[in-house]
C-alpha positions in Angstrom: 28.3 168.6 122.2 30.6 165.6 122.1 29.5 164.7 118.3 30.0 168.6 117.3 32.3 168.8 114.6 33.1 172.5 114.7 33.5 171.9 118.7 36.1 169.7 118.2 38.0 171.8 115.3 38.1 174.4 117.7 39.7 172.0 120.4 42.3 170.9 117.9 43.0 174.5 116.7 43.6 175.7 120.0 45.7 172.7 121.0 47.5 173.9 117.5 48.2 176.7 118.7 51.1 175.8 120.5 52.5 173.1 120.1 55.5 173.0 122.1 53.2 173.4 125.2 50.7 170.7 124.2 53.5 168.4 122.7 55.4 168.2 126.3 52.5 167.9 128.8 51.2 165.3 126.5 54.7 163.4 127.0 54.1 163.7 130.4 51.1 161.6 129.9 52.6 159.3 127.2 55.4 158.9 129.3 53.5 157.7 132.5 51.6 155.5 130.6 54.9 153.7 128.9 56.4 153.8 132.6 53.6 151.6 133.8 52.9 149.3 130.8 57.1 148.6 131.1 56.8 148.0 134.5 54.0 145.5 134.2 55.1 143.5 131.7 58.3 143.2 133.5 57.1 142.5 136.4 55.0 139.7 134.9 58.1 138.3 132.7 59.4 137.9 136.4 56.3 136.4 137.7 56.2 133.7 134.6 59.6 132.9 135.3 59.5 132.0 138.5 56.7 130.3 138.1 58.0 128.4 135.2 60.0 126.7 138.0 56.8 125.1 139.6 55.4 124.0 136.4 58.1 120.8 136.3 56.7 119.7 140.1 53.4 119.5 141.5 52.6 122.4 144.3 50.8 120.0 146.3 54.1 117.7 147.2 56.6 117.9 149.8 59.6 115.7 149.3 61.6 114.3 152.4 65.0 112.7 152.8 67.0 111.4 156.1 69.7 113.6 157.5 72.0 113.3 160.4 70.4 113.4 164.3 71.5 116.2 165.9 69.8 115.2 169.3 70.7 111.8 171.5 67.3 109.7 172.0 66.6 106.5 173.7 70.1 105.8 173.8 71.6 106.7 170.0 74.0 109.0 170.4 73.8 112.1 168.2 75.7 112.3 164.6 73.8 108.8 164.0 72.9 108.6 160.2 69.6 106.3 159.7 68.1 105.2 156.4 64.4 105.0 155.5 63.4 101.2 154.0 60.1 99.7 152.3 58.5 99.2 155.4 58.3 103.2 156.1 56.3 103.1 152.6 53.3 100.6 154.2 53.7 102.9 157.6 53.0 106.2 155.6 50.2 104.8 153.6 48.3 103.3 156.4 48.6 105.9 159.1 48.1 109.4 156.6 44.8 109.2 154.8 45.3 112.7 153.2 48.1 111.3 151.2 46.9 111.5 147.6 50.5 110.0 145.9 53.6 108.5 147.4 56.4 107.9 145.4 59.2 106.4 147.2 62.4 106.8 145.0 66.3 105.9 144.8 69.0 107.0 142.5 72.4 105.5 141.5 75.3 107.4 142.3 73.6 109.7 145.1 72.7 113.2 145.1 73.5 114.8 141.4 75.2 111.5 140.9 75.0 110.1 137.0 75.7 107.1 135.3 77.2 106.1 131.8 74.2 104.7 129.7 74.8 102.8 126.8 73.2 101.3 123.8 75.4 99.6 120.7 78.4 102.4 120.0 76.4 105.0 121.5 76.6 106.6 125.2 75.9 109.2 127.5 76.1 110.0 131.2 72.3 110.5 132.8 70.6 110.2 136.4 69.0 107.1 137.4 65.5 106.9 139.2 64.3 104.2 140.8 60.1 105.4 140.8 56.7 104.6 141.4 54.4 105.5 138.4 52.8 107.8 141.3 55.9 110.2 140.2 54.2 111.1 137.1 51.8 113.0 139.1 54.2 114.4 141.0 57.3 115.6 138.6 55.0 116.8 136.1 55.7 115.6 131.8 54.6 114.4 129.1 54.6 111.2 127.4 56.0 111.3 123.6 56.8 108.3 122.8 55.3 104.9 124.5 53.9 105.0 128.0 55.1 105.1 131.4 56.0 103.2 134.0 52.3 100.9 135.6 51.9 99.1 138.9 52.5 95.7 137.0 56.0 96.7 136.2 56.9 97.7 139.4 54.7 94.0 140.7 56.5 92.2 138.6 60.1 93.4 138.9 59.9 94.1 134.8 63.6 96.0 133.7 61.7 98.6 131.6 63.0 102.3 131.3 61.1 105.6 130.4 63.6 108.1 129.0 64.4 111.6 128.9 64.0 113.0 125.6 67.9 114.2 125.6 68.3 110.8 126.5 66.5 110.0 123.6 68.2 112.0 121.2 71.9 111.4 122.5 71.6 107.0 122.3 68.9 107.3 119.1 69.4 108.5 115.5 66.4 111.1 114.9 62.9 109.7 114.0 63.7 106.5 115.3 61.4 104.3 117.1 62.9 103.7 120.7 59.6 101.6 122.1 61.2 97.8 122.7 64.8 98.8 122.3 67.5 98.1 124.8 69.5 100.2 126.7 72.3 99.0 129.2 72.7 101.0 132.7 75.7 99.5 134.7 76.2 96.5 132.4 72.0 95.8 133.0 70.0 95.6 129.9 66.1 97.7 130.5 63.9 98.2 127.5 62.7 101.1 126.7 58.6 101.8 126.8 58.8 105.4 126.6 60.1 108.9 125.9 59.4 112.1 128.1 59.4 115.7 128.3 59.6 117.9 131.1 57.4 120.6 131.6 59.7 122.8 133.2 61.8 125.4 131.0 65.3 126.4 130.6 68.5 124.8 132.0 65.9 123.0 134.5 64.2 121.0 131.3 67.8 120.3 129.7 68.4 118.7 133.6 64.9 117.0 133.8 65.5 115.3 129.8 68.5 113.8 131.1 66.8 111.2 133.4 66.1 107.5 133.4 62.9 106.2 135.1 63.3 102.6 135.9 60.5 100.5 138.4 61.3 101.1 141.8 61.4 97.3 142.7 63.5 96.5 140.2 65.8 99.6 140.8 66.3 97.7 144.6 67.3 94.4 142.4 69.1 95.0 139.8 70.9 97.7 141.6 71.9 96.0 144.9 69.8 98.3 147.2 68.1 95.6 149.1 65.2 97.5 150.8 66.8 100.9 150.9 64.8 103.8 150.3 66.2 107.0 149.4 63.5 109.5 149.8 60.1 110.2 149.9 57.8 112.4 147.7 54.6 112.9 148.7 51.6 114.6 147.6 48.1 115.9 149.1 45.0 115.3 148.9 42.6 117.9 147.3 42.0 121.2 150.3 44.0 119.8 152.3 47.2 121.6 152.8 50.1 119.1 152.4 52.2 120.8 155.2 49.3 118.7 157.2 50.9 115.3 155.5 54.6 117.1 155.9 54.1 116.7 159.4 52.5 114.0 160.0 54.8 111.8 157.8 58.0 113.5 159.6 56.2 112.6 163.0 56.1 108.7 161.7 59.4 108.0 159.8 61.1 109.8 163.4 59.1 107.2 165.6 60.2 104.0 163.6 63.7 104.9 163.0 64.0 106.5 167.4 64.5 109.7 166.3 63.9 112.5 168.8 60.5 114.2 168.3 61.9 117.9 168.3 65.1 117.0 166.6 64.1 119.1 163.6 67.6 118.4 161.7 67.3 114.6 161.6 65.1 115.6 158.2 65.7 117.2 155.3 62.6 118.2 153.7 61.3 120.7 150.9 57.7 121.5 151.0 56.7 123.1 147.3 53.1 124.1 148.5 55.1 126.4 150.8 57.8 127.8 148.6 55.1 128.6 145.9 52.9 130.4 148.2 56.1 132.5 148.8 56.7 133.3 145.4 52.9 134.6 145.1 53.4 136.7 147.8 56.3 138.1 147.0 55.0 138.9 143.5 52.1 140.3 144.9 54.1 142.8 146.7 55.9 143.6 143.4 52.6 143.8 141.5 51.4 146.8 144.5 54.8 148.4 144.5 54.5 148.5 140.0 51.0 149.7 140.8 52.1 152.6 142.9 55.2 153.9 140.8 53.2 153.6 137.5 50.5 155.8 139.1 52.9 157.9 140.9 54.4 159.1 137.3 51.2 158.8 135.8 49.8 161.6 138.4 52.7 163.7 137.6 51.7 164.0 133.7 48.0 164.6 134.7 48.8 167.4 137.2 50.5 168.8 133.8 47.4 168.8 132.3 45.7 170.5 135.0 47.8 173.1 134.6 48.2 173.4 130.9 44.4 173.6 130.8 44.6 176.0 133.7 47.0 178.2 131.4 44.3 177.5 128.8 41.5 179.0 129.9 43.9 182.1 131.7 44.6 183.0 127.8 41.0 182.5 126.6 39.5 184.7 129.7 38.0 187.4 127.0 36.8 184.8 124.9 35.0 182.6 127.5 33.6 185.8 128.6 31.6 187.0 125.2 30.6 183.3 125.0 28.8 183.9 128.1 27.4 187.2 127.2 26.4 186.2 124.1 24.2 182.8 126.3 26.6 179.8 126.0 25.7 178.1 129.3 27.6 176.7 131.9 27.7 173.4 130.9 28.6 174.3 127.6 31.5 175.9 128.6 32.4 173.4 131.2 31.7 170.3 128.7 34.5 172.2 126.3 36.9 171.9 128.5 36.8 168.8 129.8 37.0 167.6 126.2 40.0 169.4 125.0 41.5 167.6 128.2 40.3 164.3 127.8 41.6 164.6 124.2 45.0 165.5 125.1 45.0 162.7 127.7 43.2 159.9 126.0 45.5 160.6 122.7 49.1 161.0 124.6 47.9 157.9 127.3 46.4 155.6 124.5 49.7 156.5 122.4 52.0 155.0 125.5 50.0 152.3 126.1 50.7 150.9 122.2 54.5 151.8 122.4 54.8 150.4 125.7 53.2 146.8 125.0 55.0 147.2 121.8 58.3 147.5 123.4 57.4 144.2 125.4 56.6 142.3 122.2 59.9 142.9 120.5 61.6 141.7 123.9 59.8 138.3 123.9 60.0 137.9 120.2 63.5 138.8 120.6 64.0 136.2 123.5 62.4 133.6 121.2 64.6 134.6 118.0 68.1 134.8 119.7 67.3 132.0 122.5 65.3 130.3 124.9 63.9 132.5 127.5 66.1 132.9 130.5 64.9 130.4 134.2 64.0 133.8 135.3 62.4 136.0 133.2 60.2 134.7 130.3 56.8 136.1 128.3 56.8 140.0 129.4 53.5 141.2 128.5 51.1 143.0 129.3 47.1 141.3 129.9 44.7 142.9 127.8 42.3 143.4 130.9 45.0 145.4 132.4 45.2 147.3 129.0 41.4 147.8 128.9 41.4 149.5 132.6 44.5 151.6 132.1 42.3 152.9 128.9 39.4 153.2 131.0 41.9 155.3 133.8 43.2 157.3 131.1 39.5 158.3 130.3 38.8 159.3 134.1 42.1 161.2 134.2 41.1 163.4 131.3 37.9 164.0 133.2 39.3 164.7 136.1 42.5 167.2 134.5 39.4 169.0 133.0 37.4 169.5 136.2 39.2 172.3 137.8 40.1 174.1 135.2 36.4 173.8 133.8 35.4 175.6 137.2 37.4 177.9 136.8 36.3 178.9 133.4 32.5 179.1 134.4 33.5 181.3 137.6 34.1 184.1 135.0 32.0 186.9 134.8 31.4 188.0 131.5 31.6 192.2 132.3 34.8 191.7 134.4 36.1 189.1 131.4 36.0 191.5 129.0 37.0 194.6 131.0 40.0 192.9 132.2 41.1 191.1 129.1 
């Protein structure tokens, strides 16, 4: 039946017939289709660019700073300000075995502070780090040019810089070699071992390649910080949930500094495990809520096809009953109906699946052509499993558009058919 070639010029003949009908109820299928494919890739350009934003930091780390106390303890009034130091850095390592990195870190100038950099005629303003190498594992890169910062540097106090790659191209002439050249932060000469790039996307990678890594000892030195530390960033260990080493860090640096136990303002902290899991959530939710609107409009074009089949087999009432008179079977009759409505839905469904995923190529060619992909929303597309299933949907939905009206067809009795048609 299926591989009948007259069977299926009579499908398309009667399909033919009219073609206003068949051409909107199969837009009503097309159009559900291109509803959910849009909504999809949207909802994934979304997705990608939000989590574009996690790709520059590891989701494993929480990062922790010193605020105000907002609660008197063991005599210190409230409103006291307190400062961690290098001795906090021992404290943390020796009491918090899930700790997988620490990377204890200072910058010049303060919070979004940056500095004039220069080297020979050439000059820009950029934000000094003071680092353990630990915070390559932490503020994700890669490594261009040279190598980063080692323990030895930081053992031996060496005034060695890794450098942004904007910080690369604004003091360098392009192709240049910067390995062993000199730059000069606040009248201090550091040479230069290596170029990075962030890994993050967007205005937060123009931000990131404007930075200067310099040993975290020498930092203190050169610098005048003395044993002044300006914040912690810490990471986990592997299943163990760094919220675990949030709190149990917070616990010790409040302890040695006589901060109240439940003043829970005395520390500013930023735990990215948490935050990502609440962007997965969230685009979870989006993802069900896609789901359920695509399928909602998709429902409405195949209840049209229900009915333009129902229509269908109202007008061939004479002719479906000489077929039976004349011994076509049940499932003969039953089988040509559900084709003719699989082939109306497969056809219109496949047909607003390819316009719909090629609507979301032209956007992200079109991002990459005119400009970089926004923070927010980058790489709309569609996954080709997702495409594979709707197909597979699309299939079931013919199937299913052809079932009632297929029972209704072989619930016809030939006599009455022809005496009443």
């Amino acid at each position: 039946m299926i591989f009948d070639k007259d069977n299926w010029q009579e499908i398309i003949s009667t399909l033919k017939k009219n073609k206003t009908r068949t051409i909107l109820t199969a837009f009503g299928v097309f159009w559900g289709v291109f509803i959910l494919m849009i909504l999809l890739g949207t909802g994934n350009g979304l997705h990608n660019g939000a989590i574009q934003e996690f790709n520059k930091v590891a989701t494993n780390s929480v990062f922790i700073w010193p605020r105000q106390t907002t609660v008197p303890y063991k005599g210190f009034p409230r409103g006291r300000r307190f400062r961690f130091d290098n001795d906090d850095i021992k404290a943390l390592k020796n009491n918090i075995s899930e700790i997988e990195h620490i990377a204890p870190r200072n910058k010049l100038g303060g919070y979004r502070g940056i500095n004039n950099v220069n080297r020979g005629s050439k000059n820009g303003a950029f934000s000094i780090f003071g680092d353990y190498p630990e915070i390559y594992f932490i503020n994700l890169m890669d490594i261009t040019y040279g190598r980063f910062m080692n323990p030895l540097d930081l053992k031996e106090k060496r005034k060695v810089a890794v450098i942004g790659d904007r910080v690369y191209k604004i003091l360098f002439s392009p192709g240049e070699d910067p390995i062993d050249q000199y730059i000069k932060i606040q009248g201090v000469y550091f040479q230069v071992i290596g170029v990075f790039n962030s890994k993050a996307v967007g205005d937060a990678e123009e931000e990131e390649n404007q930075v200067i890594f310099v040993p975290f000892t020498t930092f203190q030195q050169a610098f005048n910080f003395g044993n002044r530390v300006g914040w912690f960033s810490l990471t986990a260990v592997q299943d163990v949930p760094v919220s675990q080493v949030e709190q149990k860090a917070i616990a010790i640096l409040a302890a040695r500094h006589h901060v109240a136990p439940d003043d829970i303002h005395a520390f500013g902290h930023w735990n990215t495990e948490k935050e990502f899991n609440k962007f997965v959530n969230l685009f979870r939710g989006i993802r069900r809520l896609v789901w359920f609107v695509g399928t909602i409009t998709l429902i409405a074009g195949i209840i049209g096809v229900v009915n333009i089949m129902l229509v269908i087999v109202k007008e061939r009432t004479r002719e479906i009953g000489i077929r039976r008179a004349v011994g076509a079977t049940p499932w003969k009759i039953v089988s040509h109906i559900i084709l003719e409505s699989i082939l109306l839905t497969a056809f219109a469904g496949y047909f607003g699946l390819v316009v719909g995923v090629g609507v979301l190529e032209m956007v992200s060619k079109g991002l990459e052509i005119f400009g970089k992909p926004t923070d927010m929303f980058q790489s709309p597309e569609v996954d080709f499993q997702i495409a594979i299933i709707a197909l597979g949907v699309l299939i079931v939905s013919g199937i299913l558009a052809g079932i009632i009206p297929a029972h209704r067809a072989i619930r016809i009795k030939p006599v009455d058919a022809i005496r009443n048609a």
